[in-house]
NUDREN-185047 format. One record per residue: x, y, z of N, C-alpha, C in turn; residue in one letter; residue number from 1. Coordinates in pm, 1 decimal. Example, Ala and Ser with C-alpha at 12.3 -4.5 7.8 and 13.67 -1.06 7.14 Angstrom:
<rs>
((1319.0; -569.0; 780.0); (1230.0; -450.0; 780.0); (1320.0; -330.0; 780.0); A; 1)
((1285.0; -225.0; 708.0); (1367.0; -106.0; 714.0); (1290.0; 3.0; 787.0); S; 2)
</rs>
This chain:
<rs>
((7613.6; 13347.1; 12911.6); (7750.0; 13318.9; 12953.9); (7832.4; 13446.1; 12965.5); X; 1)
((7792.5; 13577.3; 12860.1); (7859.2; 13646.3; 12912.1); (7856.6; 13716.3; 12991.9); X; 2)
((7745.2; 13727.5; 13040.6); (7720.1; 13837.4; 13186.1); (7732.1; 13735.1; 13318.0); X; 3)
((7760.4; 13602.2; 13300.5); (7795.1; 13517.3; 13439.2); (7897.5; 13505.4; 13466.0); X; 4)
((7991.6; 13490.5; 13340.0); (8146.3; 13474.6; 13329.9); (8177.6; 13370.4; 13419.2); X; 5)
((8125.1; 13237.9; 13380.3); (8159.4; 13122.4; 13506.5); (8296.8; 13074.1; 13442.9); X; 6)
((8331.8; 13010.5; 13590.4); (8461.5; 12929.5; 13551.7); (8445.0; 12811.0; 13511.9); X; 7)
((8345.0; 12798.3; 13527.4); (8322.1; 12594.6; 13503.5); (8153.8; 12620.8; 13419.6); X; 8)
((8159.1; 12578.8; 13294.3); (8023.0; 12525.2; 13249.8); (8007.7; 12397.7; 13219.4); X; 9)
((7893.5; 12336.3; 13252.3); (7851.7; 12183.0; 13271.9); (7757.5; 12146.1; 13126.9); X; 10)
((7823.4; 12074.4; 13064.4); (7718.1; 12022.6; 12958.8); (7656.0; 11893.4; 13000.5); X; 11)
((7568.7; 11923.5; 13037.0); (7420.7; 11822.0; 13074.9); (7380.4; 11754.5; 12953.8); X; 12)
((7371.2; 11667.8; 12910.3); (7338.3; 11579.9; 12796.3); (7181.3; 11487.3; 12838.5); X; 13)
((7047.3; 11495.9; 12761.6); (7029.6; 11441.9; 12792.1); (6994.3; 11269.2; 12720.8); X; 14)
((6938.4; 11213.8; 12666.0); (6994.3; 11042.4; 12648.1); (6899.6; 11052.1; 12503.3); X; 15)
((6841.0; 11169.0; 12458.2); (6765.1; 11144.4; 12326.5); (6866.8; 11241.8; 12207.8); X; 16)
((6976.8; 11156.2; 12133.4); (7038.3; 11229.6; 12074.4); (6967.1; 11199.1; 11912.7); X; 17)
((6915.5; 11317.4; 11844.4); (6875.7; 11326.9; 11718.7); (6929.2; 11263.9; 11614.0); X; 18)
((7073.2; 11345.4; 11589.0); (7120.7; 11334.0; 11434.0); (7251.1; 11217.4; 11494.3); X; 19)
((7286.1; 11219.5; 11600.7); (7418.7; 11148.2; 11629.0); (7501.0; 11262.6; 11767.2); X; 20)
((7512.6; 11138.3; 11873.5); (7550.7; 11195.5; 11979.5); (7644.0; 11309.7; 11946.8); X; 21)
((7790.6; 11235.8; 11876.4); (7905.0; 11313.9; 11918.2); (7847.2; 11427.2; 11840.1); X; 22)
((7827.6; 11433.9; 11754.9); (7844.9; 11544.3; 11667.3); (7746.0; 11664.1; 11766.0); X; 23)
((7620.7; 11595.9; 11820.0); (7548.1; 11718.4; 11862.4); (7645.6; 11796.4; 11998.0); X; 24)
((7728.2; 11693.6; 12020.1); (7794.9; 11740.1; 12159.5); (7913.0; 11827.4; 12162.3); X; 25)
((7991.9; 11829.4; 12030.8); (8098.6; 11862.8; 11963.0); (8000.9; 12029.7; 11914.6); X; 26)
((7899.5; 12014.3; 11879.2); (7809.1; 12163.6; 11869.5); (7800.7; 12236.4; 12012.1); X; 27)
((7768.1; 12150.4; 12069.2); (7778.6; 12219.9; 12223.5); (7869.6; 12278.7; 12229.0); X; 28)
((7966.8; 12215.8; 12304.4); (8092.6; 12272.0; 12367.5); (8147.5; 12352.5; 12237.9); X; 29)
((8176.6; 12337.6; 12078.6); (8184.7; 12475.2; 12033.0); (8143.4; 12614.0; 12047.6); X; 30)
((7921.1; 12568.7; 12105.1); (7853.0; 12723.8; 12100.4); (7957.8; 12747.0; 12248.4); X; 31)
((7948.8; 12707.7; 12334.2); (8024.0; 12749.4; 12485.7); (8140.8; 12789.1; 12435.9); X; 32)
((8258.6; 12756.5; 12370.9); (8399.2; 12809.6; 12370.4); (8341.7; 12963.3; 12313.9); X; 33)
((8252.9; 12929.2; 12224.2); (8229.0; 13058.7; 12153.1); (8227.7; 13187.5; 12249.8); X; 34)
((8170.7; 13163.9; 12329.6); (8068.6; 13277.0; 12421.0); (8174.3; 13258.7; 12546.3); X; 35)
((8222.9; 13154.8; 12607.2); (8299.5; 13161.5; 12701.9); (8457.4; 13112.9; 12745.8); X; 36)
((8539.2; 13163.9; 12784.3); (8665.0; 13089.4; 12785.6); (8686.5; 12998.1; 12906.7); X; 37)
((8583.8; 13005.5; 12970.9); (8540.8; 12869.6; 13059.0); (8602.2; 12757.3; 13072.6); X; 38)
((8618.4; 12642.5; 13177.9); (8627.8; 12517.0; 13196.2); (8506.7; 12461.4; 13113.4); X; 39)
((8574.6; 12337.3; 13039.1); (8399.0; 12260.9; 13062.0); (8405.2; 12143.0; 13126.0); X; 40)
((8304.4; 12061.8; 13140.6); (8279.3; 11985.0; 13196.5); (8179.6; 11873.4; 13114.5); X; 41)
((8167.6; 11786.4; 13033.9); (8057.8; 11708.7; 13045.3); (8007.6; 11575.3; 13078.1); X; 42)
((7906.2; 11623.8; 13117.7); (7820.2; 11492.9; 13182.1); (7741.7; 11356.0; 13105.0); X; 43)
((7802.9; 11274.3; 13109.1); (7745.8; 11212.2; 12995.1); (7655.4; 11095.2; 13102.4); X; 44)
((7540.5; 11097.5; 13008.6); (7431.9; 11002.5; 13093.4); (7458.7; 10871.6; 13117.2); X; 45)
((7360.9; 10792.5; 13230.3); (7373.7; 10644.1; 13219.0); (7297.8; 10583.0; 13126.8); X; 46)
((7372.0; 10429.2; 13086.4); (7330.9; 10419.5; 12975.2); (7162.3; 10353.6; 12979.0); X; 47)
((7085.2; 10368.9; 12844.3); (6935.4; 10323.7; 12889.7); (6925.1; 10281.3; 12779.7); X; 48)
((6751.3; 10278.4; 12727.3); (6734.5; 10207.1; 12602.0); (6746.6; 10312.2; 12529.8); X; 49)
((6796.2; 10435.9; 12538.1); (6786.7; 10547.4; 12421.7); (6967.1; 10637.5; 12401.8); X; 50)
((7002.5; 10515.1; 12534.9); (7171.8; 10604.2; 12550.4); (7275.7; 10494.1; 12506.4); X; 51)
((7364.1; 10462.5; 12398.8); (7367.5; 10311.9; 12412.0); (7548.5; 10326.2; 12448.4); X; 52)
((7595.0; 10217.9; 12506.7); (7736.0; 10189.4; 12476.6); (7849.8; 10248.5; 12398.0); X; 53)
((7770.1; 10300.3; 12254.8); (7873.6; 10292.0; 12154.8); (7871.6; 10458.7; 12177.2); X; 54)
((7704.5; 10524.5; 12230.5); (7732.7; 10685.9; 12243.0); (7781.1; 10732.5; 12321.0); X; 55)
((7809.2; 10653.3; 12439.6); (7918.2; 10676.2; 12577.3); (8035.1; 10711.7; 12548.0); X; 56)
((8067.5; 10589.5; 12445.7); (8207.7; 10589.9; 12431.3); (8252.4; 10724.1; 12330.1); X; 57)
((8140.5; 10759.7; 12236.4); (8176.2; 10876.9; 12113.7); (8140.4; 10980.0; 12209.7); X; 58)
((8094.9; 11007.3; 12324.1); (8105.5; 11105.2; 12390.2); (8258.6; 11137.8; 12502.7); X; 59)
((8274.1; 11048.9; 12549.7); (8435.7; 11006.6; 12625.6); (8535.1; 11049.0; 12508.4); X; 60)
((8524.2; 11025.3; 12401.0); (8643.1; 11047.2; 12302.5); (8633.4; 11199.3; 12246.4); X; 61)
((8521.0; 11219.7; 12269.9); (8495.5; 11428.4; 12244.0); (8548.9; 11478.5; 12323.9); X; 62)
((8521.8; 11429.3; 12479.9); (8527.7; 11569.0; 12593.6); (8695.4; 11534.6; 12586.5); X; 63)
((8737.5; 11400.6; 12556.1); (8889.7; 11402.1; 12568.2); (8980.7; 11467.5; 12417.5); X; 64)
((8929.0; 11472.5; 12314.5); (8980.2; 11479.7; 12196.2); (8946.5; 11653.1; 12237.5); X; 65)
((8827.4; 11719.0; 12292.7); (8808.9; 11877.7; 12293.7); (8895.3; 11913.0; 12436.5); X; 66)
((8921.0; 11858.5; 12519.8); (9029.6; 11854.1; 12613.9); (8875.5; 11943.7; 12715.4); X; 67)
((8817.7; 11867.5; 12743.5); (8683.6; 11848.9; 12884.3); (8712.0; 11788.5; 12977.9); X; 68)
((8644.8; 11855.8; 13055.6); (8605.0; 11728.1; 13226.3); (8495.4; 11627.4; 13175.5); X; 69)
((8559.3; 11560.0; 13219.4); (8397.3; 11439.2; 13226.7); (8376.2; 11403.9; 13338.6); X; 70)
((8241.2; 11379.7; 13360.7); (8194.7; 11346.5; 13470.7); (8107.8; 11240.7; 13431.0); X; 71)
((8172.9; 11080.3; 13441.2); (8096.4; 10994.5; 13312.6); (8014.7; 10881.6; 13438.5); X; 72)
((7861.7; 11000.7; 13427.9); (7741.5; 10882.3; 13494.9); (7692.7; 10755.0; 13405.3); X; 73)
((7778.2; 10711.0; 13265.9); (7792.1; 10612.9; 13223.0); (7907.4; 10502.7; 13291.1); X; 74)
((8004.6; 10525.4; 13330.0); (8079.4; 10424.7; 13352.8); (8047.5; 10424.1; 13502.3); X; 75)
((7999.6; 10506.4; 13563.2); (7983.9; 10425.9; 13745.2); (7825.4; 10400.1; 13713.6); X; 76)
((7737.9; 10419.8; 13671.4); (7622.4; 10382.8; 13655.4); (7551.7; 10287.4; 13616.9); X; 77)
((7607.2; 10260.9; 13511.1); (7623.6; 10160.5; 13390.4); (7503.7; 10161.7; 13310.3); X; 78)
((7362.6; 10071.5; 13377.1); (7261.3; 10053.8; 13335.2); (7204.5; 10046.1; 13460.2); X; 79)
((7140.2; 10116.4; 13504.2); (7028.7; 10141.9; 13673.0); (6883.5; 10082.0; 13635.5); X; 80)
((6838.3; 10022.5; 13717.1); (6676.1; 9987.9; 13692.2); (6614.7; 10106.7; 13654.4); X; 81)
((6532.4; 10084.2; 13544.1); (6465.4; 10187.8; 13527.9); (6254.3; 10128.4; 13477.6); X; 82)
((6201.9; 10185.1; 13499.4); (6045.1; 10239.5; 13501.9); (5998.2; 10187.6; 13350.8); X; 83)
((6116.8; 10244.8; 13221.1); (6051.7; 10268.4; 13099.5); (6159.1; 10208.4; 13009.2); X; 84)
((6250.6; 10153.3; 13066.9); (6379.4; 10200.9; 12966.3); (6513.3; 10301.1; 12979.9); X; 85)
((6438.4; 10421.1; 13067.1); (6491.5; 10562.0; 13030.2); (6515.7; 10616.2; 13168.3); X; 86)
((6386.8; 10614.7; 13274.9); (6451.0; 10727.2; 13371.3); (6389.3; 10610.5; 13474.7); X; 87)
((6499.3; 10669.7; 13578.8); (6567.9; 10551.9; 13739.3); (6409.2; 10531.3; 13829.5); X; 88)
((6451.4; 10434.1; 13844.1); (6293.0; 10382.8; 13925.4); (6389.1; 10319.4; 14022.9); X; 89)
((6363.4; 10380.6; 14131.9); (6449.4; 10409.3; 14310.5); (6403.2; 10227.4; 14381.0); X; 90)
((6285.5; 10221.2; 14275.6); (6217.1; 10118.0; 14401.7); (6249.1; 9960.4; 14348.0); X; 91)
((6310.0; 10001.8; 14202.9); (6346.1; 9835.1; 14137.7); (6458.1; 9797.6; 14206.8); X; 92)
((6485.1; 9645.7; 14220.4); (6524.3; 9560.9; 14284.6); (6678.2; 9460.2; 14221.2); X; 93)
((6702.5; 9526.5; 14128.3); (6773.4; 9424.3; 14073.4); (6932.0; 9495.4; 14156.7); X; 94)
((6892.4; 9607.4; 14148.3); (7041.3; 9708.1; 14205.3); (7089.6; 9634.4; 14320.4); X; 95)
((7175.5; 9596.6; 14401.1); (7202.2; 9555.5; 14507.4); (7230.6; 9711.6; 14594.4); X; 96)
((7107.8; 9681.6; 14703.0); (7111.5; 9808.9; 14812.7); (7068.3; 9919.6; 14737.2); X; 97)
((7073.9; 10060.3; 14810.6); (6998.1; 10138.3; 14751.3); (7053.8; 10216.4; 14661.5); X; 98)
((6987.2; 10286.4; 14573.1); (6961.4; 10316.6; 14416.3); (7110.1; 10443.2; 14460.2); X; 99)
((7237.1; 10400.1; 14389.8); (7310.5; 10574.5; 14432.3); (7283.2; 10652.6; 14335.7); X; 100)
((7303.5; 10767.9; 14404.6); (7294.1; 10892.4; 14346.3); (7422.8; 10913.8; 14240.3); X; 101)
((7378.7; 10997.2; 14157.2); (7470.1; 11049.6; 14024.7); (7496.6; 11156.7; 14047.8); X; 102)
((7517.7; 11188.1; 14215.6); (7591.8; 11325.9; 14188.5); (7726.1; 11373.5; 14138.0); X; 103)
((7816.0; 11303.9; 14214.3); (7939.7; 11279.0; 14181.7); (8060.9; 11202.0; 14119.3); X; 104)
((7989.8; 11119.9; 13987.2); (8068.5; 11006.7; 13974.4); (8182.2; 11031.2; 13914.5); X; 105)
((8252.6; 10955.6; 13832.2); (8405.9; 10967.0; 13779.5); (8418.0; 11151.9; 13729.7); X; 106)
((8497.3; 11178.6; 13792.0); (8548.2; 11301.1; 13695.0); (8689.7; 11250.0; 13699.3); X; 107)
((8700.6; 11349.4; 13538.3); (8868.7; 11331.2; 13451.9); (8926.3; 11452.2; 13431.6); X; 108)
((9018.4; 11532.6; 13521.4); (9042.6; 11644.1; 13465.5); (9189.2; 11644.0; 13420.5); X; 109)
((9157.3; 11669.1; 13270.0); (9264.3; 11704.0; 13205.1); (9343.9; 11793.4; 13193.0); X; 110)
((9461.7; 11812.8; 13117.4); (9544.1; 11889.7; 13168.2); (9550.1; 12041.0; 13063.4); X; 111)
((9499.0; 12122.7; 13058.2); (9494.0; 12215.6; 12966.9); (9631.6; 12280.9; 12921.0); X; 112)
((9653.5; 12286.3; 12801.2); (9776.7; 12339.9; 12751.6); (9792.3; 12479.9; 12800.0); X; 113)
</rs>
């Protein structure tokens, strides 16, 4: 981070959280403030059998309580057909029409003091 000096870093989350979502995510975006005075941004996954409801929401209340962008592929996503549980299978049927993409869903940008 310090030799890129970006304006925007993206915390990518992905849906296997160890000890407890928020807290590992609240480690994140601390190591980043550390190293950069950056935007952040995070991305919080759609939900699956390993991402649940309640870690959506303890992630939404971090990036807003640490004053983040979110970009929450939980709330336009919701629950997508998936293969295993876990990752998007394009060809299941329950989706009405075809499978969208998570490039761009809700962002929240807050207002920095």
């Amino acid at each position: 981070l310090d030799t890129l000096a970006p304006d925007l870093v993206v915390i990518a989350t992905g849906t296997n959280a160890d000890t407890g979502y928020a807290g590992e995510l609240e480690a994140l975006i601390d190591a980043v403030r550390a190293r950069s005075g950056a935007d952040i941004a995070v991305w919080l996954p759609y939900i699956n059998s390993s991402f649940t409801l309640e870690e959506a929401a303890e992630g939404r209340a971090v990036a807003e309580a640490r004053q983040c962008r979110l970009v929450d592929a939980a709330a336009v996503l919701g629950v997508p057909p998936t293969v295993d549980g876990a990752h998007p299978a394009r060809w299941a049927r329950p989706w009405p029409g075809p499978m969208p993409q998570p490039s761009c869903p809700v962002i929240r940008w807050p207002r920095r003091p």
